[in-house]
C-alpha beads as a LAMMPS data file, in Angstrom:
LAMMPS data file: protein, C-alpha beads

118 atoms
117 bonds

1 atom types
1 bond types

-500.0 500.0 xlo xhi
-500.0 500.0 ylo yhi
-500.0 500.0 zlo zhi

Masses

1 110.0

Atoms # bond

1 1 1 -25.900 125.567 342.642
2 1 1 -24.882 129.167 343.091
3 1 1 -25.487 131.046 346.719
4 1 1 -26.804 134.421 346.787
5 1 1 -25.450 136.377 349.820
6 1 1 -28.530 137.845 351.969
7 1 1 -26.671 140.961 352.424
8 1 1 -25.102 142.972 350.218
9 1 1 -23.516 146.377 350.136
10 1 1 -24.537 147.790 346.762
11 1 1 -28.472 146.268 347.870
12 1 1 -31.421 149.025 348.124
13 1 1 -31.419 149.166 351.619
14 1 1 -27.356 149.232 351.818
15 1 1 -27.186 152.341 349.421
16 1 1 -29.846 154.023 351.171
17 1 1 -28.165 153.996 354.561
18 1 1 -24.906 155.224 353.053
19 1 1 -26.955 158.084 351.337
20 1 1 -28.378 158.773 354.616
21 1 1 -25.579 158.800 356.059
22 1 1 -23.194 160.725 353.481
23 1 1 -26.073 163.736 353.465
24 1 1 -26.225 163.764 357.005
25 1 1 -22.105 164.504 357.727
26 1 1 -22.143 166.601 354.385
27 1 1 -25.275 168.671 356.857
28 1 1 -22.649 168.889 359.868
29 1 1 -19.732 169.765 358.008
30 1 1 -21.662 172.810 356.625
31 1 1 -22.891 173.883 359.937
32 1 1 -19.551 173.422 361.280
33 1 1 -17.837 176.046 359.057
34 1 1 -20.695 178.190 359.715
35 1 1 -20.055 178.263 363.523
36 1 1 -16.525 177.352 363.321
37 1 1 -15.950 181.410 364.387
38 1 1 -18.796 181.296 366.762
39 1 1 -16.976 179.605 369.986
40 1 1 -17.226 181.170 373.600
41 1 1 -16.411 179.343 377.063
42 1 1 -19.589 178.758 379.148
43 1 1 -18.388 180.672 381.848
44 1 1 -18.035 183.776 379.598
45 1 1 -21.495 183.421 378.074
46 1 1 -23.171 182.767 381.461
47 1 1 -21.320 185.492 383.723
48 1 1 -20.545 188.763 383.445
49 1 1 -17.178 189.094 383.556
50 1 1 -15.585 190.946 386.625
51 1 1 -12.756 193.920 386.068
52 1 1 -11.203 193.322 389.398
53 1 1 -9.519 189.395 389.363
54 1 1 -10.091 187.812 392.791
55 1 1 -13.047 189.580 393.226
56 1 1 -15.459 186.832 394.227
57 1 1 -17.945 188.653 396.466
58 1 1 -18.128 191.453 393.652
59 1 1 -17.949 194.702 395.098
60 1 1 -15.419 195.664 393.149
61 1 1 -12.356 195.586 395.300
62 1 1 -10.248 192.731 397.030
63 1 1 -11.030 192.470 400.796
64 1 1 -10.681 189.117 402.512
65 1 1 -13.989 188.138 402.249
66 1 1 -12.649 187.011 398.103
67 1 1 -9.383 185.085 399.724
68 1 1 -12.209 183.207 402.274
69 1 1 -14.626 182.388 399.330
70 1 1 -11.443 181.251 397.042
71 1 1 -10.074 179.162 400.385
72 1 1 -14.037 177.518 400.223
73 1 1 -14.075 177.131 396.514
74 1 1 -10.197 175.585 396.170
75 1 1 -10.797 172.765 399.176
76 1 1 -14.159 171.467 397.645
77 1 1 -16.305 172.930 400.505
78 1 1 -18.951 174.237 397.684
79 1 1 -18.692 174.772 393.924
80 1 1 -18.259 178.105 391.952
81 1 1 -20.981 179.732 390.439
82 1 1 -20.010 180.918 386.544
83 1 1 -19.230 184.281 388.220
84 1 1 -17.468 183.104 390.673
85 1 1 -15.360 181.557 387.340
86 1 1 -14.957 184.544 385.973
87 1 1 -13.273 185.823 388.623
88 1 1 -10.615 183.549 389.182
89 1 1 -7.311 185.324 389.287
90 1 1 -5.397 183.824 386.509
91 1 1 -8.354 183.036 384.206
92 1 1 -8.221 179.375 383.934
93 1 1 -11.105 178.661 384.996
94 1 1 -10.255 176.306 387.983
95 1 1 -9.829 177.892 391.445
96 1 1 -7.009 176.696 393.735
97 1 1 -4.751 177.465 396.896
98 1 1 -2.591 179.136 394.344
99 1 1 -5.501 181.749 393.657
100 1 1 -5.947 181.946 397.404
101 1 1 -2.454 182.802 397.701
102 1 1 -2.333 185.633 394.948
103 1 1 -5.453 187.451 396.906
104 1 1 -3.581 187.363 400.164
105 1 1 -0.073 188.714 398.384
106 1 1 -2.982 191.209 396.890
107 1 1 -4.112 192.234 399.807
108 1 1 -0.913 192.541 401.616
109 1 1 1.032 194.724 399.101
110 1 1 -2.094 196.554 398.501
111 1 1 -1.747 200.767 400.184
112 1 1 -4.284 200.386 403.319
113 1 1 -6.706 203.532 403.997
114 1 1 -7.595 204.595 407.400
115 1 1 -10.525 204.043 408.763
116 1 1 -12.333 207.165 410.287
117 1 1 -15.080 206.784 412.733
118 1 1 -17.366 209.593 412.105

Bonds

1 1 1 2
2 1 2 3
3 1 3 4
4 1 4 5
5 1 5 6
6 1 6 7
7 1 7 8
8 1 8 9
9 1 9 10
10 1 10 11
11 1 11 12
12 1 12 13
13 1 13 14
14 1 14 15
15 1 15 16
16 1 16 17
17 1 17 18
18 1 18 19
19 1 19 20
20 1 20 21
21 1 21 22
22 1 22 23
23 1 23 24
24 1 24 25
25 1 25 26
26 1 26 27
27 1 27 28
28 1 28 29
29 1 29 30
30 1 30 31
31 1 31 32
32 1 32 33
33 1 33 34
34 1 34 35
35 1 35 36
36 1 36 37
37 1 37 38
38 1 38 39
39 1 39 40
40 1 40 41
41 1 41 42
42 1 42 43
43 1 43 44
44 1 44 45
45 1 45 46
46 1 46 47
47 1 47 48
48 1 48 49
49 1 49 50
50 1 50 51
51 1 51 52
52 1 52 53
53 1 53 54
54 1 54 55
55 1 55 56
56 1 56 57
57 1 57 58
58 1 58 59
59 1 59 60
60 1 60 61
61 1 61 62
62 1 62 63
63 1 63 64
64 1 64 65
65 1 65 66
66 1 66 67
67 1 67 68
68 1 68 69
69 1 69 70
70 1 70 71
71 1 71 72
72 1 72 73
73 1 73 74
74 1 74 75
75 1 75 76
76 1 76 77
77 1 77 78
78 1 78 79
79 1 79 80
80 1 80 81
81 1 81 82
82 1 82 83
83 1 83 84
84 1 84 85
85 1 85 86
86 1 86 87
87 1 87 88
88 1 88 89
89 1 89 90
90 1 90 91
91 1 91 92
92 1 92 93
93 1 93 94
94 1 94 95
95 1 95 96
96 1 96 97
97 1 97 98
98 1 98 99
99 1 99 100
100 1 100 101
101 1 101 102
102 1 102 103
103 1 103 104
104 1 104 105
105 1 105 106
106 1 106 107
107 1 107 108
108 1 108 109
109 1 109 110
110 1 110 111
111 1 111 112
112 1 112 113
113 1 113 114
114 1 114 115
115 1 115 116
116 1 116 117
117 1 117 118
């Protein structure tokens, strides 16, 4: 008496599946090399980048109020907004005491202007 196996993989259902399946990676591959050129970190495409690095309050210079919010941002106190990204120092995208120290060498080479009281 011969045994038919239940399953099979050249059965109806089998191929279908495999059909399914071959279209639907031959659909992502296609898309893929589409968008392949198309890549841009999140922090780029949700914040506008800033000109001055360090500059995490964003008025456009370093003051000390950017080495405080780094010192917040590098011991965990709160996490960085996508601007606040954008503005880290040595663009990696991960602020640390490191960037804290770079504003405060920043800011102590930097020429300082006299204030006048008017």
């Amino acid at each position: 008496m011969e045994m038919k196996h239940r399953y099979s993989i050249f059965g109806k259902k089998s191929l279908k599946t495999m059909m399914i399946v071959l279209a639907s990676v031959t659909a992502a591959f296609l898309v893929g090399i589409q968008t392949a050129g198309d890549f841009r970190s999140v922090a780029t495409i949700q914040a506008d980048g800033t000109d001055t690095p360090g500059d995490f309050n964003s008025n456009g210079h370093l003051d000390i109020q950017d080495a405080r919010i780094a010192l917040e941002l590098a011991s965990g106190y709160r996490s960085p907004t996508p601007q606040e990204l954008s503005a880290d120092p040595d663009r990696d995208f991960s602020i640390t005491t490191q960037d804290v120290f770079s504003i405060l060498e920043r800011l102590e080479r930097a020429p300082s202007t006299p204030k006048v009281n008017l």
